[in-house]
C-alpha positions as CSV (number, residue, x, y, z in Angstrom):
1,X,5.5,78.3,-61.6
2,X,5.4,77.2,-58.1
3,X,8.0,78.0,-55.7
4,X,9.4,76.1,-52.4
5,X,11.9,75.6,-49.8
6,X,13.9,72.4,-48.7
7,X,16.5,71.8,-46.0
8,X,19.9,70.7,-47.8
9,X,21.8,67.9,-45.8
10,X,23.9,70.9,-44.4
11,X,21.5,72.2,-43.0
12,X,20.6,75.7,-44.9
13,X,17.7,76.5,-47.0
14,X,17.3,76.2,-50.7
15,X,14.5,77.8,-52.8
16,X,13.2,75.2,-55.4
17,X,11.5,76.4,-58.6
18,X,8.8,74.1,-60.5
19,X,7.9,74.2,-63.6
20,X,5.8,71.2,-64.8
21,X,7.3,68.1,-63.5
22,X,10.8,69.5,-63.1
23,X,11.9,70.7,-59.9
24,X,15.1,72.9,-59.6
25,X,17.6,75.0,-57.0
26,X,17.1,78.7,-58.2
27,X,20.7,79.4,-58.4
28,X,22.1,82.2,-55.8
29,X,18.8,82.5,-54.0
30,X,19.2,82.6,-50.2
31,X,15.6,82.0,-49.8
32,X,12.1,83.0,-51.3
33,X,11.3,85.9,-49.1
34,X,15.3,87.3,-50.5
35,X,13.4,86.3,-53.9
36,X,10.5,88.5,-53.3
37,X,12.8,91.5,-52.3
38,X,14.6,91.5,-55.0
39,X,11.5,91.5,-57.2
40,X,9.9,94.0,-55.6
41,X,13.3,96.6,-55.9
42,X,13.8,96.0,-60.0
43,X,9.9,96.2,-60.0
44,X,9.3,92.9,-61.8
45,X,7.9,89.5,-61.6
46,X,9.3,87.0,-59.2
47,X,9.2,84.6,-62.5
48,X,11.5,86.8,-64.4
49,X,13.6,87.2,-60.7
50,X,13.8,83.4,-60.9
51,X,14.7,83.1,-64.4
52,X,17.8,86.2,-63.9
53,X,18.6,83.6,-61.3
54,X,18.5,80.6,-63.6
55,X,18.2,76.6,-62.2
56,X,20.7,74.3,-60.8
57,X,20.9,70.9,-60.0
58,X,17.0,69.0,-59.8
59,X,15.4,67.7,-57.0
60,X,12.9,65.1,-56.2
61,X,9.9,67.6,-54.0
62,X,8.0,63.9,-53.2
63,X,11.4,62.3,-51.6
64,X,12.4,64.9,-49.5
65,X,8.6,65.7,-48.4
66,X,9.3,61.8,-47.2
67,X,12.2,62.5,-45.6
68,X,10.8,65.8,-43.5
69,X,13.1,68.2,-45.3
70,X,10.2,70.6,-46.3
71,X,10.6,73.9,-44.9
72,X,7.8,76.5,-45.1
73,X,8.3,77.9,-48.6
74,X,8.9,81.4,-47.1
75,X,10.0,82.5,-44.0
76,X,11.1,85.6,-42.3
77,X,14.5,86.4,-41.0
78,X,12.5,87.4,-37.6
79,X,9.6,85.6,-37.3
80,X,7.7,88.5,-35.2
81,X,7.6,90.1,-38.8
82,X,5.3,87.4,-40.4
83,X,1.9,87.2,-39.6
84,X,-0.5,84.7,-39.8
85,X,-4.3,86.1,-40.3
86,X,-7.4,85.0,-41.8
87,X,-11.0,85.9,-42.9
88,X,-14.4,83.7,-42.0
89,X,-17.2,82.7,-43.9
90,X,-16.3,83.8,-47.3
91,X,-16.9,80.5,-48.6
92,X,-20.2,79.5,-50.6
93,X,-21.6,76.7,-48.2
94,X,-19.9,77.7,-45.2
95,X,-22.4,79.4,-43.0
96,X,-24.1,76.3,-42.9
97,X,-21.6,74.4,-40.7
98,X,-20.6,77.1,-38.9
99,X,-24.5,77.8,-37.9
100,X,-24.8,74.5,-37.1
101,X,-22.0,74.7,-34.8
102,X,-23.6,77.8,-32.8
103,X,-27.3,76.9,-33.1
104,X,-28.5,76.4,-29.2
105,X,-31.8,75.5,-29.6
106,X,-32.9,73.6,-32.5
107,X,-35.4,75.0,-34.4
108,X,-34.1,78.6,-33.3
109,X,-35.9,80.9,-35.8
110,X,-33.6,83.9,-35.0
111,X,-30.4,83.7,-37.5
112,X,-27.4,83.8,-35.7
113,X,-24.5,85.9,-35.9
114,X,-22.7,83.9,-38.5
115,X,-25.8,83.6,-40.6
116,X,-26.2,87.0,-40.8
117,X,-22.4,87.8,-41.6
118,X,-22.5,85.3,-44.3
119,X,-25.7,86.8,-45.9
120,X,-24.1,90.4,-45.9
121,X,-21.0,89.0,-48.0
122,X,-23.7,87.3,-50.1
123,X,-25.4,91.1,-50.5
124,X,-22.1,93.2,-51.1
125,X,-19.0,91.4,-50.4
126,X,-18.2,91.2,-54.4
127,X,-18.2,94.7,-55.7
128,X,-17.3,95.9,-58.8
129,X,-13.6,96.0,-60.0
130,X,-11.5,99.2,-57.7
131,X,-15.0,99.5,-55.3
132,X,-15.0,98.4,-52.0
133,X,-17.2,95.6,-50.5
134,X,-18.0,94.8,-47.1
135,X,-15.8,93.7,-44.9
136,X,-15.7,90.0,-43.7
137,X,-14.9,88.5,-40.7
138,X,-11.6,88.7,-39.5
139,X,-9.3,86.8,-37.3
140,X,-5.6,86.7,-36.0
141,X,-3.5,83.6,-35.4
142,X,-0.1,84.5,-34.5
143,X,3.2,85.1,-36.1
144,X,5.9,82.9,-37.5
145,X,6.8,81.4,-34.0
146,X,3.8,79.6,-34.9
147,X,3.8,78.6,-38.5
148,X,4.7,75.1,-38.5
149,X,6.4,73.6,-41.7
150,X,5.0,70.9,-44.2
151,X,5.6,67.6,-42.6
152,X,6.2,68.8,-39.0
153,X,3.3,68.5,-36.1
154,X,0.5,71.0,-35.8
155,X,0.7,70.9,-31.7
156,X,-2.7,71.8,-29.7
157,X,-2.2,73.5,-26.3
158,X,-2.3,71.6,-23.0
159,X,-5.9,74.0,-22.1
160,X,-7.5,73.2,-25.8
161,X,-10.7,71.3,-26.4
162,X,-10.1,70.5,-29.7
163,X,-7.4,70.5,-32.7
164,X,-9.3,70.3,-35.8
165,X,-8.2,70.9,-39.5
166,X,-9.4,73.8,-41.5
167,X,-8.1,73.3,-45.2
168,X,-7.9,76.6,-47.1
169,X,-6.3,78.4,-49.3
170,X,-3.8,81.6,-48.3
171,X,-2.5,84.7,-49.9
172,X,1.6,85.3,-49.2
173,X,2.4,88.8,-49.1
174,X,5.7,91.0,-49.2
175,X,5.5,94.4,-48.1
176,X,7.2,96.9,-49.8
177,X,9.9,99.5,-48.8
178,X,6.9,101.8,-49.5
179,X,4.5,100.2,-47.7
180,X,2.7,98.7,-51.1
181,X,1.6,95.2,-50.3
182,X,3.0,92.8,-53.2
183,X,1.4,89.2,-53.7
184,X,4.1,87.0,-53.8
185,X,1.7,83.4,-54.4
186,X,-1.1,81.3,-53.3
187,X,-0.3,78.1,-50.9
188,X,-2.7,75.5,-49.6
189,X,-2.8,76.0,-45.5
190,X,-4.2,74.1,-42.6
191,X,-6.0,77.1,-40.3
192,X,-5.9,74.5,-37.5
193,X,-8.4,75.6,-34.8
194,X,-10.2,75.0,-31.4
195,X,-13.8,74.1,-32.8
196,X,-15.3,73.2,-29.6
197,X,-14.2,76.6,-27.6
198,X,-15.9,78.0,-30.2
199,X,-19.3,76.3,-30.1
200,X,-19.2,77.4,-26.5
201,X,-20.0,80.9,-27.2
202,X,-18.9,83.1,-30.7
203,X,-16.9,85.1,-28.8
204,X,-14.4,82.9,-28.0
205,X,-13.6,83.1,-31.8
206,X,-10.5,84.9,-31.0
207,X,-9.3,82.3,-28.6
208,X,-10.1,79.2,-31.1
209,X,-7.9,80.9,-33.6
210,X,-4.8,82.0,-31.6
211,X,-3.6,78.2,-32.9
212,X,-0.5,77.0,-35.0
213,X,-1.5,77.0,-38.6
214,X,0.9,75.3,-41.8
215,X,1.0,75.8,-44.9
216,X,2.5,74.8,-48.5
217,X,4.5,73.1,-49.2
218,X,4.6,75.2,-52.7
219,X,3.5,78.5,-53.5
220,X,1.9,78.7,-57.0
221,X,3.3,82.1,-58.4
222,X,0.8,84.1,-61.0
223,X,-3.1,83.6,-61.2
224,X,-5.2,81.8,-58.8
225,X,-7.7,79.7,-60.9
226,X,-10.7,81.1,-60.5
227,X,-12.0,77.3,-59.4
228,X,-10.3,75.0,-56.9
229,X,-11.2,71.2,-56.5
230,X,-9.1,69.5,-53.5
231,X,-9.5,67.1,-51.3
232,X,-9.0,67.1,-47.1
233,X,-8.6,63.9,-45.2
234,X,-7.5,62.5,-42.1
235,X,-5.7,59.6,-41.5
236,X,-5.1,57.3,-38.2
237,X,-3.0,54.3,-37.7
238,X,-2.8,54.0,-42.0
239,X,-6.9,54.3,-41.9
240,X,-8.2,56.9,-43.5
241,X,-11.1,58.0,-41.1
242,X,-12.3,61.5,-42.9
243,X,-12.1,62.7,-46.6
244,X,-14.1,65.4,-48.2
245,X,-13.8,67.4,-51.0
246,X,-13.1,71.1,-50.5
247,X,-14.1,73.9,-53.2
248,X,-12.0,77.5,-53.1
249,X,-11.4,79.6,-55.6
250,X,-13.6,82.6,-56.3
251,X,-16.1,80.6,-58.4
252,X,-17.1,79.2,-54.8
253,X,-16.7,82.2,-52.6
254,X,-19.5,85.3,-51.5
255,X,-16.0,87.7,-51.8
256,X,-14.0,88.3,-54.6
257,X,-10.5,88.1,-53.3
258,X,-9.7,91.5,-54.0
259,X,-12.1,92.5,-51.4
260,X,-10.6,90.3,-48.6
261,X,-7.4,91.4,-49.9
262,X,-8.7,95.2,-49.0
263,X,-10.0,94.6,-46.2
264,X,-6.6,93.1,-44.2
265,X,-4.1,95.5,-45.9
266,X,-6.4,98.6,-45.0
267,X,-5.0,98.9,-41.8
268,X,-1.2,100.8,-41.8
269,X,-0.3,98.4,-39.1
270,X,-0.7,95.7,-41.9
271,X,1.5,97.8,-44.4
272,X,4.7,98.1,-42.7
273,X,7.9,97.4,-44.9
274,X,9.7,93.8,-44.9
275,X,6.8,92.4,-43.1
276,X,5.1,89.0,-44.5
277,X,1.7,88.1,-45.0
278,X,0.0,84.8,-44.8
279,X,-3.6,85.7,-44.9
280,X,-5.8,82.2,-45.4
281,X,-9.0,83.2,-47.0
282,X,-12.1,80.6,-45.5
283,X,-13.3,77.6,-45.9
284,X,-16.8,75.3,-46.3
285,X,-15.5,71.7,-45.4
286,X,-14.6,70.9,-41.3
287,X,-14.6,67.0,-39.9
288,X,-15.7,68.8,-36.4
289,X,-19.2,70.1,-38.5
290,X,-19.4,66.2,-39.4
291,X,-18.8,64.7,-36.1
292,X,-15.3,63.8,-36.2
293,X,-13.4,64.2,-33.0
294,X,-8.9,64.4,-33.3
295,X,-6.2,62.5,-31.6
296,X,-2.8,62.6,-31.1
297,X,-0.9,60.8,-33.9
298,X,-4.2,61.2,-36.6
299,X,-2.4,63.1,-39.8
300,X,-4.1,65.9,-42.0
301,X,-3.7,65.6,-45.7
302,X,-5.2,68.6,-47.7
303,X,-4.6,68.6,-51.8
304,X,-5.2,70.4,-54.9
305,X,-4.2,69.7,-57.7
306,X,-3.0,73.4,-58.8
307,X,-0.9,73.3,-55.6
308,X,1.7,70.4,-56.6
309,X,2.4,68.4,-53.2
310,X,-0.3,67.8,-50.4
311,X,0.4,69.8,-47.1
312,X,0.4,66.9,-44.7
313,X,1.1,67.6,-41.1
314,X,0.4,65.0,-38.0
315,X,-1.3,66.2,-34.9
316,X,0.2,66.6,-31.5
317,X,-1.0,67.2,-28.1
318,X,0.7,69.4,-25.6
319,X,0.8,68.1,-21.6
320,X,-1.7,70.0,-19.9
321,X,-0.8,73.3,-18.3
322,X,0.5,73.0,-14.8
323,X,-1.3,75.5,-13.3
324,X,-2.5,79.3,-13.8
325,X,0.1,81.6,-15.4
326,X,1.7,84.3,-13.0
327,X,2.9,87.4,-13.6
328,X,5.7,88.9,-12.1
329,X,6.0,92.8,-10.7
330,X,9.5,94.8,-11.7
C-alpha cells in the first residue's frame, strides 16, 4: 500500500490510499500523520487503520502531480515537530564520489576522512539481528519549515555555491505517546545539498546540509525491498542533461537499516512524543561527482519503481543576501 496527500480544490488536505493501480480518499482521515496516531493508540497496522477507514471517491495521483496539487504525504500540525535528518556514506559505491570530492592532491596516499568512515561501516556497520553496529555519519537538515512538497521548488540560499540533487531513500517516523519510535513508510527524497561548500573543507558538512530537502510523493507502507533500482535525472529547458541510475535498498548498502535506524533514535531528544521523523538514509549517485553544475529553472526527477510517482521538484535560486546578519541586544 502506498499512502499520499493531495490538495482538494478547497483547499484542505486529503490522504489518498493506493493499492495497485487504484487510487482512493481514505474516508474520515484528516491527514496521514492523524492516520499514524490513530494506529499507534489501537496498536495496529496503519493498513488495517486505512481499511477501518475504508475508500471513497478515486483519484488520478498523475493528474493532480500535473496540476501541483501534491502535498508532502505527511506533515505536522507544527512544523518545528518534524525533523529532517540523514546518514552519509552508507551506500555501497559511495565513498568513491565523495573521496573524490575531498581528495586535494591527486595521488594522495593518505585515505581521507570519508574513506575511512566508509570502510568502518564496511567492517561493522551490519551486525547481527538486536546487536548494535557502528554508527554512521550523521547530519541535520532542518525541520518542516523546510520540507518542500512534490512539485514545488527546492530554493538554494542567496550565500550557497551550489544546489545539487542527492536522490535517496528516507524512513518516516511517528513517535509514540511513549516515546517508541513507530515506522510509518519509506518515501523517495531529494537531500538537496551545497556540494561545493563541502569540497572546500569536510567540515563545512554541517553547513552543505542545513538545505531544503523533498520528498514523496507516496509513502510505501510495509517492507522495504531489500533491492532498489531507480533512476535520477535532471532536466533543462525539456533537455534532459543528467540521468543515472541509483541503487538503495539494503542489498546495496555497508548498514543494515536497522543499524541507522539505532543510531538516530538513540538519542531521547530524537524520541519525544508526536514528533516526526524523515530520516533519508545515503546515497552513491551525485551529477556534482560527474561534473554537472545546477541552474535556476533545471528540474530533478528521481524514480523507483516501488515508490509509484517520481518526486520531481524544479530548482530555484534565492537573491543574494544583502549584507551580514545583525543581531539585536534586549
Amino acid at each position: 500500500m502506498h499512502l499520499s496527500q493531495i490538495v482538494q480544490p478547497h483547499g484542505a488536505v486529503a490522504v489518498v490510499a493506493r493499492e495497485g493501480s487504484r487510487a482512493a480518499i481514505v474516508t474520515g482521515a484528516a491527514s496521514t500523520y492523524a492516520l499514524a496516531q490513530e494506529a499507534v493508540a489501537k496498536g495496529q497496522s496503519l493498513a488495517a487503520t486505512v481499511a477501518q477507514h475504508g475508500l471513497g471517491d478515486t483519484v488520478d495521483l498523475a493528474s493532480l502531480a500535473a496540476t501541483g496539487r501534491l502535498a508532502l504525504p505527511i506533515s505536522h500540525p507544527d512544523p518545528a515537530h518534524l525533523h529532517l535528518t540523514g546518514s552519509g556514506l552508507t551506500h555501497l559505491g559511495s565513498a568513491s564520489a565523495r573521496d573524490a570530492m575531498h581528495a586535494k592532491l591527486a595521488g594522495a596516499e593518505t585515505p581521507t576522512d570519508s574513506m575511512k568512515m566508509f570502510r568502518m561501516g564496511l567492517e561493522g556497520g551490519r551486525p547481527a539481528k538486536g546487536a548494535v553496529g557502528v554508527q554512521p555519519e550523521w547530519f541535520y537538515k532542518g525541520n518542516g519549515t523546510t520540507a518542500v512538497a512534490p512539485g514545488q521548488p527546492l530554493t538554494s540560499p542567496g550565500f550557497a555555491l551550489d544546489g545539487g540533487e542527492e536522490p535517496e531513500l528516507a524512513g518516516i517516523y511517528l513517535i509514540g505517546p511513549d516515546g517508541s519510535p513507530n515506522r510509518v513508510g519509506w518515501a523517495l527524497a531529494n537531500e538537496f545539498s551545497d556540494h561545493v561548500t563541502e569540497r572546500i573543507n569536510y567540515l563545512f558538512l554541517a553547513h552543505s546540509k542545513l538545505r531544503e530537502a523533498a520528498f514523496g510523493p507516496e509513502i510505501l507502507v510495509g517492507d522495504l525491498p531489500a533491492d532498489i533500482r531507480g533512476t535520477s535525472r535532471i532536466r533543462r529547458g525539456g533537455q534532459v542533461i543528467f540521468e543515472k541510475p541509483f541503487l538503495s535498498g539494503e542489498a546495496n548498502m555497508s548498514h543494515t537499516l536497522a543499524n541507522l535506524e539505532h543510531h538516530h533514535f538513540k538519542y531521547a531528544i530524537f524520541r519525544q512524543p508526536g514528533d516526526v521523523h524523515v530520516h533519508m538514509f545515503g546515497t552513491a549517485t551525485l551529477s556534482f561527482a560527474d561534473g554537472i553544475k545546477t541552474e535556476a529553472g533545471d528540474i530533478f526527477e528521481i524514480e523507483a519503481a516501488d515508490f509509484g510517482l517520481p518526486l520531481k521538484n524544479p530548482l530555484a535560486v534565492a537573491p543574494a543576501s544583502a549584507g551580514a546578519q545583525t543581531v539585536k541586544a534586549l
